[in-house]
MILOZA-295117 format. One line per 5 residues: number of its first residue (from 1); their letters; for each residue x, y, z of N, C-alpha, C. Coordinates in steps of 0.1 Angstrom, whole numbers. Layout:
% MILOZA-295117
NUM	a	X Y Z X Y Z X Y Z ~ ... .
END
This chain:
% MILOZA-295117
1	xxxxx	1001 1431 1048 1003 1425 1035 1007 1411 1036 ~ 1002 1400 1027 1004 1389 1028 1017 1385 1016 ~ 1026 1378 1024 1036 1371 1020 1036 1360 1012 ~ 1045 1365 1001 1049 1356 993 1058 1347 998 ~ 1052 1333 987 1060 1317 994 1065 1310 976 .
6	xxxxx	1081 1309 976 1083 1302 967 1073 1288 959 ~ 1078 1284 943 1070 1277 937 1079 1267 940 ~ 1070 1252 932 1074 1245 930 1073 1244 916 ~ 1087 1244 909 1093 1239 896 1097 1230 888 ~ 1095 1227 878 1100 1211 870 1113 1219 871 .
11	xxxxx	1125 1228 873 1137 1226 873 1138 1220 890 ~ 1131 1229 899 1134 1220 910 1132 1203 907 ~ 1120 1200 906 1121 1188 905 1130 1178 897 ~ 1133 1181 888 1141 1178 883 1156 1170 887 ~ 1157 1184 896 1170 1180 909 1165 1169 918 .
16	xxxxx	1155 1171 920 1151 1164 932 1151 1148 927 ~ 1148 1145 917 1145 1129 911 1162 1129 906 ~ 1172 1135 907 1186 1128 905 1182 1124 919 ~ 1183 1130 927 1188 1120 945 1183 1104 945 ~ 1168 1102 937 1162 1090 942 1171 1077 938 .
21	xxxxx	1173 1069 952 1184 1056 951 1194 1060 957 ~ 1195 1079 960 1215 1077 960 1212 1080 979 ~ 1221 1072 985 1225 1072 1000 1225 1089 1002 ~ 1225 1091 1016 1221 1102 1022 1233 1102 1032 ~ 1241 1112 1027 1253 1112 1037 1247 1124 1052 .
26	xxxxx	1258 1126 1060 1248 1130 1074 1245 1148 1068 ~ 1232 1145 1073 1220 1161 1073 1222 1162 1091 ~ 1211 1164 1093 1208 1173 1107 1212 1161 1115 ~ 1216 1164 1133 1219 1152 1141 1210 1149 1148 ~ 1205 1132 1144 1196 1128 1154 1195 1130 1163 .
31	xxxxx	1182 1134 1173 1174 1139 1187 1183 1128 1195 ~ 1183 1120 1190 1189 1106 1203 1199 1098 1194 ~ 1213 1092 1202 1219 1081 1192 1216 1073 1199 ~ 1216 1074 1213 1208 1055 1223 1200 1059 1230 ~ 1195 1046 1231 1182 1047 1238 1187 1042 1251 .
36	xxxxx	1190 1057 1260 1190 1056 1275 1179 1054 1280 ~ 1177 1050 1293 1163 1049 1303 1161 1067 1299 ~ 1166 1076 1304 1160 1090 1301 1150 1090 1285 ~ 1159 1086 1271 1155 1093 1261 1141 1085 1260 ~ 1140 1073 1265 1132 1062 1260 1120 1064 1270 .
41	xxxxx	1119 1072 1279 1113 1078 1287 1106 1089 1285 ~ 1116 1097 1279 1108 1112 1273 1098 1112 1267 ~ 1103 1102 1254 1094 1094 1247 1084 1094 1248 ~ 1084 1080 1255 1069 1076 1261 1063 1088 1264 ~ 1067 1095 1276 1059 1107 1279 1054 1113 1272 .
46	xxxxx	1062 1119 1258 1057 1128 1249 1043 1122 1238 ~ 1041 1110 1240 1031 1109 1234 1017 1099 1242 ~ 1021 1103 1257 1013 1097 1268 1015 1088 1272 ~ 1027 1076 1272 1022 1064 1274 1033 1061 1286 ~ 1027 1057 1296 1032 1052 1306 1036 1038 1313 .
51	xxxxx	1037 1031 1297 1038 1019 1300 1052 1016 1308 ~ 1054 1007 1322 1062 1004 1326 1071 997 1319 ~ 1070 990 1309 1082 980 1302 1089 993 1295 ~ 1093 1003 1293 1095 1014 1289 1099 1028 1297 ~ 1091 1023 1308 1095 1037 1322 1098 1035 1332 .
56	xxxxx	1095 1023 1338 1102 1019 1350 1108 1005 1353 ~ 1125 1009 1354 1134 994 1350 1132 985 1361 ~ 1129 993 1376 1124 979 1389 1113 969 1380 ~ 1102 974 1371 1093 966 1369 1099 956 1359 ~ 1105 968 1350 1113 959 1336 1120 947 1335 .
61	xxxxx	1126 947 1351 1136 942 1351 1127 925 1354 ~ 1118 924 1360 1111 910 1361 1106 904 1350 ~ 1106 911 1333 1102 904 1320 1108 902 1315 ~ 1110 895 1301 1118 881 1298 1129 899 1292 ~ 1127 907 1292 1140 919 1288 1148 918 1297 .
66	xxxxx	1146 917 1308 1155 921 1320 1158 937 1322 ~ 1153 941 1316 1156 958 1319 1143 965 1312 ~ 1145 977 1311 1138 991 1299 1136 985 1288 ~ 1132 984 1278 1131 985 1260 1124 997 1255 ~ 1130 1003 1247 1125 1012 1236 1111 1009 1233 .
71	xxxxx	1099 1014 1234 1088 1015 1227 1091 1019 1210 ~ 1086 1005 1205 1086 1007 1187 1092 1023 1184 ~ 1079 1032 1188 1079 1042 1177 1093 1053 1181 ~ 1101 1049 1193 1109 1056 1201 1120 1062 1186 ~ 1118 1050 1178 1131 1051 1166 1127 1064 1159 .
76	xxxxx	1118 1069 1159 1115 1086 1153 1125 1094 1161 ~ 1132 1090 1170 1142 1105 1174 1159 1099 1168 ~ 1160 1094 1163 1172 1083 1161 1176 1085 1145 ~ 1163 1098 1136 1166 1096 1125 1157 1109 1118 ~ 1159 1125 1114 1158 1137 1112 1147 1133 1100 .
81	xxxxx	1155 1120 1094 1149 1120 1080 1135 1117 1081 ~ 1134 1102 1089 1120 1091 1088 1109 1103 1095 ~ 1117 1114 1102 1106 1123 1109 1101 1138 1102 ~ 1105 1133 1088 1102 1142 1076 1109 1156 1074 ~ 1120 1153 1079 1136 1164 1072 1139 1158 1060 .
86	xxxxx	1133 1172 1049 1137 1168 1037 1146 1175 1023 ~ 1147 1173 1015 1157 1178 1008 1153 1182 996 ~ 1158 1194 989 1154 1203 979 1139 1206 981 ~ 1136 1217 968 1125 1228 966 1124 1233 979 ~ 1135 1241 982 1133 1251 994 1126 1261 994 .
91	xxxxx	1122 1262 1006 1106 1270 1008 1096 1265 1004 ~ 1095 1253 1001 1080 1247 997 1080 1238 1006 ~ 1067 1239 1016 1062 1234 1028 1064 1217 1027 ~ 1066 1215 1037 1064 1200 1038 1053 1190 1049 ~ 1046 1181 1047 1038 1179 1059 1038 1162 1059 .
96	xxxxx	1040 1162 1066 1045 1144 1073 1034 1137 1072 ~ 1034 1125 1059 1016 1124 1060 1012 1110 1063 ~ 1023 1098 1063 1028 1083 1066 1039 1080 1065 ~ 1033 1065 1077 1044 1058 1078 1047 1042 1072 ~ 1051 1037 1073 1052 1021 1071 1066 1012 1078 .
101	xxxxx	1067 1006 1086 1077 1001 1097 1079 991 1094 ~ 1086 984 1099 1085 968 1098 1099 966 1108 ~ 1097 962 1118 1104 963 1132 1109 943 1133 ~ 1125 944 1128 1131 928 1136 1136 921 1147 ~ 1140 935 1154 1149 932 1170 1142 942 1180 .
106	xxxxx	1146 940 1190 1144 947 1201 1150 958 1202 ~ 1149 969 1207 1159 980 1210 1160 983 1224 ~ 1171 979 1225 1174 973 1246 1177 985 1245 ~ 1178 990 1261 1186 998 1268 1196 1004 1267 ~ 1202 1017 1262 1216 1017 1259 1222 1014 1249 .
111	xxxxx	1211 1005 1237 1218 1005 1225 1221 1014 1219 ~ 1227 1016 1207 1231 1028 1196 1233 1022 1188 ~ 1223 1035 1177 1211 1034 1164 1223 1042 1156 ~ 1221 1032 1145 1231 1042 1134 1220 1039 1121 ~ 1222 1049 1112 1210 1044 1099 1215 1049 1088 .
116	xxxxx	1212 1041 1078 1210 1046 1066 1202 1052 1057 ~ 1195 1057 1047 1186 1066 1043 1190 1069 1028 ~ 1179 1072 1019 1178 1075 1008 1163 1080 999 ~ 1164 1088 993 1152 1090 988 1149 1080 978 ~ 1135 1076 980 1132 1063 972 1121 1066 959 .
121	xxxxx	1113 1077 962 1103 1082 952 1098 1092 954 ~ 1094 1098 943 1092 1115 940 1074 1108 934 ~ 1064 1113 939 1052 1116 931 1042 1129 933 ~ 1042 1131 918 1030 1144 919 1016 1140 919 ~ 1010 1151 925 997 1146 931 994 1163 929 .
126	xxxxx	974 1159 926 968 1172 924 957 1168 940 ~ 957 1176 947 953 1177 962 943 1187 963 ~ 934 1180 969 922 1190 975 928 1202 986 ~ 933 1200 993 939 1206 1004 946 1217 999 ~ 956 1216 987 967 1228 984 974 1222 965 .
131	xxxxx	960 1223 962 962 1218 947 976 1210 943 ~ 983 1212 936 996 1205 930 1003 1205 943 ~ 1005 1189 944 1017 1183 956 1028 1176 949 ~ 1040 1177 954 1049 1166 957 1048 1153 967 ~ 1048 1137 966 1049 1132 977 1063 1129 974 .
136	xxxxx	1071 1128 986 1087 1122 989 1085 1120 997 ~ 1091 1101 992 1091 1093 1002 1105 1087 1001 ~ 1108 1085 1014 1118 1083 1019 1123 1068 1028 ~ 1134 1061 1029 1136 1047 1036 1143 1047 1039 ~ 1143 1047 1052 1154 1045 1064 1160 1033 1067 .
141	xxxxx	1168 1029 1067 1171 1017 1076 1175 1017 1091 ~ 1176 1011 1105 1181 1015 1115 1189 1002 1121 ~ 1199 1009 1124 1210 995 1132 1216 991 1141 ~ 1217 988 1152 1224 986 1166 1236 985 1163 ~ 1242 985 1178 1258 988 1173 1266 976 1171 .
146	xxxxx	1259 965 1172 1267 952 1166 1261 952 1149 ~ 1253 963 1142 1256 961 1130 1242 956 1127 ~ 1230 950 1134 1219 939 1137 1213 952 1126 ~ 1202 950 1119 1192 952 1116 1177 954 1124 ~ 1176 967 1129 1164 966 1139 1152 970 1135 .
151	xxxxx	1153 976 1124 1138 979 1118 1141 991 1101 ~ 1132 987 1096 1131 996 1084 1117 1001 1081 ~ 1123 1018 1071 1108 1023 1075 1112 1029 1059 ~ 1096 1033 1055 1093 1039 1046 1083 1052 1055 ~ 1090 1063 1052 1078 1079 1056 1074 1086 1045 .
156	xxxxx	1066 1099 1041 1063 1103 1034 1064 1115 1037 ~ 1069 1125 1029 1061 1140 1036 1053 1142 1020 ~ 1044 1152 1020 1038 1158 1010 1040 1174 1009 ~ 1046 1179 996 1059 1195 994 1045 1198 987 ~ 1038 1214 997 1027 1220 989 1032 1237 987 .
161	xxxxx	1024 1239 977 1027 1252 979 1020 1263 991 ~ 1028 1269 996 1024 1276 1006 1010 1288 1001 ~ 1013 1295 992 1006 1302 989 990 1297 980 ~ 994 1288 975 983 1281 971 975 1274 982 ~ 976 1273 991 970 1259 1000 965 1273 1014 .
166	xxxxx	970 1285 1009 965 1297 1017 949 1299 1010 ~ 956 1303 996 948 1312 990 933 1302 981 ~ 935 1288 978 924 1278 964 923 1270 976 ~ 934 1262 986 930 1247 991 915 1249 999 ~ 912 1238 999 895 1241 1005 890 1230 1014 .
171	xxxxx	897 1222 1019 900 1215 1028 891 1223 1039 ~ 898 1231 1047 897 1239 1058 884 1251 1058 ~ 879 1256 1048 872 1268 1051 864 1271 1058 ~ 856 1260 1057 841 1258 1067 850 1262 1082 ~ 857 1252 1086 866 1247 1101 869 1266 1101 .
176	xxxxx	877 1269 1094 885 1281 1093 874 1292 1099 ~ 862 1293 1093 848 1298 1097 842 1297 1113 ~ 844 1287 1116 838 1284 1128 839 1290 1138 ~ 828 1296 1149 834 1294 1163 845 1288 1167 ~ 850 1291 1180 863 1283 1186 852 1275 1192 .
181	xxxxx	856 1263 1191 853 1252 1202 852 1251 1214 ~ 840 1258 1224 848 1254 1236 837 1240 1247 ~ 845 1233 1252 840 1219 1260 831 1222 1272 ~ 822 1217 1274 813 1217 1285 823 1207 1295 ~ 821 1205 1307 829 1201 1318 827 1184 1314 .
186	xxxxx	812 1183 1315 806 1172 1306 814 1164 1297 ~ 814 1170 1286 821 1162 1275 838 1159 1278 ~ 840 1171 1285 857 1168 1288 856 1152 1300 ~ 851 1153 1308 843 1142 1317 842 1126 1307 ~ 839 1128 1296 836 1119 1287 846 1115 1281 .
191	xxxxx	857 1121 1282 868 1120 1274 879 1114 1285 ~ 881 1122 1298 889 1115 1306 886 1107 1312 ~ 869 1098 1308 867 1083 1314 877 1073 1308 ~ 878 1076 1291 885 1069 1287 900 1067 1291 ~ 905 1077 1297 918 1076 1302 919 1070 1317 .
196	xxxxx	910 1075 1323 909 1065 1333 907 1047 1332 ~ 899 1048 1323 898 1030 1319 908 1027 1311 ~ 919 1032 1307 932 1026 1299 939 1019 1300 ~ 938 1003 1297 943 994 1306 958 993 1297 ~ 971 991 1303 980 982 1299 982 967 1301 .
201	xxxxx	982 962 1290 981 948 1295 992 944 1301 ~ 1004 944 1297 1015 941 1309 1020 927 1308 ~ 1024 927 1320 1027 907 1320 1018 899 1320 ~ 1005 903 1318 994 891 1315 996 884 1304 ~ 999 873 1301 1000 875 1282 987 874 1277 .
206	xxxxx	990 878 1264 976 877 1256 981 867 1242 ~ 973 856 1246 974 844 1235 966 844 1225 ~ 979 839 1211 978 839 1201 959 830 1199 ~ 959 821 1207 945 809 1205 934 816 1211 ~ 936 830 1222 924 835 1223 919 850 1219 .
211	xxxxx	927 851 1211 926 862 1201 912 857 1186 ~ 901 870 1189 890 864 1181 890 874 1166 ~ 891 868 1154 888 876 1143 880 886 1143 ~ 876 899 1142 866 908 1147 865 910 1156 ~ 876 907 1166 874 911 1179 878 929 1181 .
216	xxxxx	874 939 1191 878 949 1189 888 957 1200 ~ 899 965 1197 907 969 1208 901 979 1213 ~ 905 976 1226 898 994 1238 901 1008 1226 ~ 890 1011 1228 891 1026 1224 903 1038 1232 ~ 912 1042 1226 920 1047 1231 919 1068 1227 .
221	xxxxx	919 1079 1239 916 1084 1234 934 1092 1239 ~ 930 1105 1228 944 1116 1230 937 1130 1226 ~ 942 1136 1232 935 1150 1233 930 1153 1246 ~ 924 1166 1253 919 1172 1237 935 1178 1237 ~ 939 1182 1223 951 1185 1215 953 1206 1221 .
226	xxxxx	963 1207 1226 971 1220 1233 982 1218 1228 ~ 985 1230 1225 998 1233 1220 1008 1230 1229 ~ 1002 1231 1243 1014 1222 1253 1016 1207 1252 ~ 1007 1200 1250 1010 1187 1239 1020 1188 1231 ~ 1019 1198 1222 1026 1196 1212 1038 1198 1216 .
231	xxxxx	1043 1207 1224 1055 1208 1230 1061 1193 1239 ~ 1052 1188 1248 1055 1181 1249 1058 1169 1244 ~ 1052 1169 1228 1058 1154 1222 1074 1157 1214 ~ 1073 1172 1211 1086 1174 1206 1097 1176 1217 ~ 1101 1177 1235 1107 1174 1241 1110 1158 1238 .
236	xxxxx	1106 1151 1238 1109 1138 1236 1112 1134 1223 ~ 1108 1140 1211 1112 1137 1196 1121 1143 1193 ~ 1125 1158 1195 1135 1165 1193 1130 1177 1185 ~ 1121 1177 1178 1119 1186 1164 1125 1183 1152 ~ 1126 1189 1138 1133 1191 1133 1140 1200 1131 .
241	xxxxx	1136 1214 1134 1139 1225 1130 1141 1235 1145 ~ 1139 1227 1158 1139 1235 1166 1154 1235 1173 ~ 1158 1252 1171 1174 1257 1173 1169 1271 1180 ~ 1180 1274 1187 1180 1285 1199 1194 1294 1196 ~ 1194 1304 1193 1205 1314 1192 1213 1308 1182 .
246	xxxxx	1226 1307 1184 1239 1304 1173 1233 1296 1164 ~ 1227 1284 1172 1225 1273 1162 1212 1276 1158 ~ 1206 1283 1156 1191 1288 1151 1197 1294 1137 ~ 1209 1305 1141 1215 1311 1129 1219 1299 1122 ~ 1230 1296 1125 1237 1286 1114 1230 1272 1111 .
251	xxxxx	1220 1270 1110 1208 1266 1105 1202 1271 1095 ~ 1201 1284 1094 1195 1293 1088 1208 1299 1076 ~ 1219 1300 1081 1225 1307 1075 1229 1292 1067 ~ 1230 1279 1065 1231 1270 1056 1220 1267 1049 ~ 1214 1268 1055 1198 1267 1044 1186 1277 1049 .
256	xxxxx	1190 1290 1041 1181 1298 1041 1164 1302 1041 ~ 1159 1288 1035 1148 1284 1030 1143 1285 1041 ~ 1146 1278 1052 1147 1277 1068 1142 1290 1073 ~ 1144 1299 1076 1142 1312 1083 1131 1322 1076 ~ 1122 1319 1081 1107 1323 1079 1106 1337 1086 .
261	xxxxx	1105 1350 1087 1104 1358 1092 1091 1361 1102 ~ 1091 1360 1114 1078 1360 1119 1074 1375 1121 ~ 1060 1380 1129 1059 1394 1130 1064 1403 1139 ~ 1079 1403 1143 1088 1406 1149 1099 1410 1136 ~ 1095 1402 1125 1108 1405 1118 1119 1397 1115 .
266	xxxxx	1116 1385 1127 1130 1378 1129 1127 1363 1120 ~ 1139 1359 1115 1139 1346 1108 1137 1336 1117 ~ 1127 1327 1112 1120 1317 1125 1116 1305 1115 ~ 1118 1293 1126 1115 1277 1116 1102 1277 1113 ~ 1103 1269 1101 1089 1268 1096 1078 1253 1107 .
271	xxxxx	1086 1246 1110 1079 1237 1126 1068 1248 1134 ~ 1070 1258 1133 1061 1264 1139 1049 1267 1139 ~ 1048 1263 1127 1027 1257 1124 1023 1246 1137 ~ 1033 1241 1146 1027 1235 1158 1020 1244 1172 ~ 1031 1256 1166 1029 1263 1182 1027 1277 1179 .
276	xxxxx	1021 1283 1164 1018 1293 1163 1007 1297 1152 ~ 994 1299 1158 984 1299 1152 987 1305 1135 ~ 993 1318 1141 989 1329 1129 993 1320 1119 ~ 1011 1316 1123 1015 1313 1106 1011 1296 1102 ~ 1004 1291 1116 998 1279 1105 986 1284 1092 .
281	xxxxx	976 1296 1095 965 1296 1088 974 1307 1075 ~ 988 1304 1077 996 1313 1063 994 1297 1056 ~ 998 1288 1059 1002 1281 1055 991 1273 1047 ~ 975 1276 1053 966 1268 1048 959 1260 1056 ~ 964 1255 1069 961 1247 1084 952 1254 1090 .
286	xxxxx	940 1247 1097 933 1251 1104 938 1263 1116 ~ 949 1256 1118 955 1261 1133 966 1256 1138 ~ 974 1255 1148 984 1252 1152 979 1239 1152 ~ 986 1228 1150 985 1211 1147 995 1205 1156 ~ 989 1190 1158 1002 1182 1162 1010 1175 1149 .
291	xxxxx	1018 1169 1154 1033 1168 1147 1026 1149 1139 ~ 1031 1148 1129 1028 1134 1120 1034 1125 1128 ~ 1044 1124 1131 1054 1112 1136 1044 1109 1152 ~ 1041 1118 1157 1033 1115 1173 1020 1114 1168 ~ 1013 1115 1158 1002 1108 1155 1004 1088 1150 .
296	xxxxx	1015 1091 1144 1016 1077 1141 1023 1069 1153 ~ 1025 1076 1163 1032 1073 1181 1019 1068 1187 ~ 1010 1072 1183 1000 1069 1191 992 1060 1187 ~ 994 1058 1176 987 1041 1166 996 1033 1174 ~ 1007 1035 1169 1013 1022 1178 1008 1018 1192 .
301	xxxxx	1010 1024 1204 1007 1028 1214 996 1022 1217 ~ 986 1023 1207 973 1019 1208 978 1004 1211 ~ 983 999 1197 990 984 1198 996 978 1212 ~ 1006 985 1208 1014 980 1223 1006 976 1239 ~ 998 983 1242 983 988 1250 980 971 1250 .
306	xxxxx	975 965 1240 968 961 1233 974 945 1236 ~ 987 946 1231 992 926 1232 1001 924 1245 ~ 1003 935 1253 1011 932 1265 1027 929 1264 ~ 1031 925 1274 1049 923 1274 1052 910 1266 ~ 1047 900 1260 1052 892 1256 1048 892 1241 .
311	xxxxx	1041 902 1238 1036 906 1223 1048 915 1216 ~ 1051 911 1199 1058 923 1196 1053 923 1183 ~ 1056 942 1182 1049 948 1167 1059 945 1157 ~ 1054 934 1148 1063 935 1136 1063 950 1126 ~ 1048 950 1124 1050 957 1114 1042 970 1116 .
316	xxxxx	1033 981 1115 1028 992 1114 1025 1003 1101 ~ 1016 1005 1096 1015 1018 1084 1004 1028 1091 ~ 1011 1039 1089 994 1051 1092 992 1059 1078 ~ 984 1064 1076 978 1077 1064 974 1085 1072 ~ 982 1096 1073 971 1106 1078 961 1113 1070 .
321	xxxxx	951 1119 1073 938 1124 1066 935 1133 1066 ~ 934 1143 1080 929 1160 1085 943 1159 1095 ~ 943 1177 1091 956 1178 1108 943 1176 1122 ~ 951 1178 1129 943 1177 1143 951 1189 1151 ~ 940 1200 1154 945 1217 1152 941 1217 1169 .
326	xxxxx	948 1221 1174 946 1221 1188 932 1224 1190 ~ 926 1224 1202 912 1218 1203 902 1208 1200 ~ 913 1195 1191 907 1186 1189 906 1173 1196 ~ 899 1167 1196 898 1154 1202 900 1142 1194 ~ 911 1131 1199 908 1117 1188 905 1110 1195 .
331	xxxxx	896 1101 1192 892 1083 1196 899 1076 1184 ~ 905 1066 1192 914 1058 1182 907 1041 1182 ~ 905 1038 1174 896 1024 1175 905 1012 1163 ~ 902 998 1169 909 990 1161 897 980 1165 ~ 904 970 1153 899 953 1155 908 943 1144 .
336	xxxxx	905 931 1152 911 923 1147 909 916 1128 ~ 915 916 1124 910 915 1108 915 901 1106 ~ 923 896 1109 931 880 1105 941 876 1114 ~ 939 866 1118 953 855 1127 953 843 1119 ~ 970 844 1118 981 833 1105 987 831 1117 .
341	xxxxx	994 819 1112 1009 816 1112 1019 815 1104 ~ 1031 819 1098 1043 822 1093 1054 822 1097 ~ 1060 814 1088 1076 809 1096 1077 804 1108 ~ 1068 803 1116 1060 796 1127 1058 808 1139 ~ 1058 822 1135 1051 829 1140 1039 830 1143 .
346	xxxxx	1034 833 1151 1019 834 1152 1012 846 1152 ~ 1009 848 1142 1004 862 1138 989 868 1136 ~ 988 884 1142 976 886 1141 975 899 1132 ~ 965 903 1128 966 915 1117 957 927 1121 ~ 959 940 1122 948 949 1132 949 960 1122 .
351	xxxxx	934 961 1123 932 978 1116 924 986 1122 ~ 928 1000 1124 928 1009 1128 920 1019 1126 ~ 916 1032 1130 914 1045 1123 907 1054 1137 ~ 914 1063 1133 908 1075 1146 901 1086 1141 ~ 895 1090 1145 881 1099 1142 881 1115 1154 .
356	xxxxx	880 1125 1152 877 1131 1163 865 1135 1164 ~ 865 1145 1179 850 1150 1180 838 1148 1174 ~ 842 1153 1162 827 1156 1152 830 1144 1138 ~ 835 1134 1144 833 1128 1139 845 1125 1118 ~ 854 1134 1121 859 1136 1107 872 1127 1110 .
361	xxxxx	873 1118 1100 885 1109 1099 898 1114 1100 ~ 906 1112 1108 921 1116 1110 928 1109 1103 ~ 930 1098 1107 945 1087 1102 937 1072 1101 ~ 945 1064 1095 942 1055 1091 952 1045 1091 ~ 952 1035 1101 966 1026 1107 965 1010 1099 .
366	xxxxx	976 1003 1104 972 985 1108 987 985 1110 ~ 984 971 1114 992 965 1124 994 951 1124 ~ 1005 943 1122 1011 932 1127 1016 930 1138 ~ 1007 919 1149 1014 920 1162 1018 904 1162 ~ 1034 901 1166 1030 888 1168 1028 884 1185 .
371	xxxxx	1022 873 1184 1016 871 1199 1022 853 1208 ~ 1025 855 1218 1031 842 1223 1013 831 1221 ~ 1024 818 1219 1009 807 1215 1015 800 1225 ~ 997 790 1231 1001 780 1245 1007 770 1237 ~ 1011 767 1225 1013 753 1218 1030 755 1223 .
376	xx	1034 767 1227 1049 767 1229 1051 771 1242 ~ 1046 768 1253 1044 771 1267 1050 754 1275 .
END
């Protein structure tokens, strides 16, 4: 017998549009408060990237850092909210669907992230996927411990109804229909060329004067997508909802909404559309999926790749488009769209978008990187 999933209501909503504007006193406790060489390392790992300015401090320590730095998107464990922990219409699903960053300092070694947060806007939306949506979006601020301003973000999640986006959304049916996918040795061969050719640019720098409009970035690939990925990006993100005995109860026992009964019987997080087929396709998901915040880890990533150690990401937005249900493949592709200068930065502008396998649009990025110029050498 198929289970019933609460509505979403103009009384809920209702509640929900007093919060927008009002500060967000402490919810769940950030995955990380600094960024140790460990947490900033997990990180990386969990969403593949093994760039040394980030994993190994002998190397770090020869760039103008002098040590480790935080990779941009590292700030997703530093803050429950920007990683789409959200508030009211409980039991109505939530799905992390963008980001928007805008990054001013460095995040050294060992600093500690404190933030602020508030809900900023409530919009209804009629969706192909799971007809009537909520989007809530949300803005974080984050701050080192002398107080500095290190970056601010606007996320999104989108609140669907569970039973609707089972039963009308149509997104998925065809996919839902299909064969399981399985890879010829071939194609997988095709896919780990790209990982083999993955260059980090590193200490080479890459100058603002030889940077070409339409020029294009290495195709970068991730996948194919296992649920042990998925585990692995949430060892380094933290989850939201992932608790073990006591603290699984009193999680549950404060917000009941929380404890999903699986087919055991037992009350279980709703995060588990990552790592459990059945109740993603309750939900309306192809299949077990990866997590929003490590899709938008990996746009960045792409970047970072991209302008080397003396480059930094001002800014970043993603849209996501399709989940990406384990057994899928992404190629992530950019190009150059415009280089400015401002404030006497020298600026370049990148857009993005990743595509898998068969070709169906995932996410949708861009990017401000600024880049060292010979005119200041």
């Amino acid at each position: 017998m198929e289970r019933s999933f609460p509505k979403i209501t103009e009384e809920g909503l209702d509640a929900l549009r007093q919060r927008i504007g009002v500060k967000i006193g402490q919810t769940a406790e950030p995955w990380c408060h600094e960024a140790t060489r460990d947490n900033i390392r997990h990180y990386a790992h969990g969403i593949g990237d093994d760039n040394p300015l980030w994993c190994v401090p002998e190397y770090a320590k020869k760039t103008r850092f002098g040590d480790v730095i935080a990779l941009p998107s590292f700030l997703f464990t530093t803050s429950r909210i920007i990683s789409g922990y959200v508030g009211g219409l409980p039991g109505i699903h939530a799905m992390w669907s963008g980001s928007d960053w805008h990054w001013h300092k460095t995040v050294n070694r060992n600093d500690e992230i404190a933030t602020e947060a508030w809900l900023k806007d409530l919009i209804v939306h009629d969706t192909r996927f799971a007809g009537r949506a909520v989007q809530q979006i949300y803005h974080v601020d984050f701050f080192n411990q002398k107080g500095d301003l290190v970056a601010g973000a606007d996320s999104w999640c989108f609140r669907t109804e569970r039973d609707h986006a089972r039963e009308k959304g149509t997104k998925y049916k065809e996919l839902r229909q299909k064969p399981v996918r399985r890879y010829s040795d071939e194609e997988l061969a095709e896919a780990n060329k790209l990982y083999a050719e993955e260059k980090i640019r590193g200490a080479t720098p890459r100058y603002w004067e030889d940077v070409k409009e339409g020029e294009a970035l290495p195709t970068m690939v991730k996948g194919p997508m296992t649920v042990t990925g998925f585990i692995a990006y949430a060892q380094g993100w933290g989850g939201l909802y992932i608790r073990a005995n006591k603290l699984a109860w009193k999680l549950q026992d404060a917000h009941p909404g929380l404890g999903i009964k699986n087919r055991f019987g037992i009350p279980d997080c709703p995060e588990r559309v990552h790592w459990e087929e059945e109740f993603a396709h309750e939900v309306g998901a192809p299949g077990a999926y990866d997590y929003g915040p490590e899709r938008a880890s990996w746009l960045t990533h792409h970047m970072t790749n991209w302008m080397g150690d003396d480059g930094t990401l001002r800014n970043a937005t993603c849209k996501i488009r399709r989940h990406n249900p384990a057994g899928d493949i992404l190629f992530i592709k950019g190009k150059v769209t415009a280089k400015y200068v401002e404030d006497g930065r020298h600026l370049v502008a990148i857009e993005q978008e990743a595509r898998q396998q068969d070709d169906e649009l995932s996410i949708l990025g861009t990017g401000i990187v600024e880049l060292p110029s010979k005119a200041s050498k």
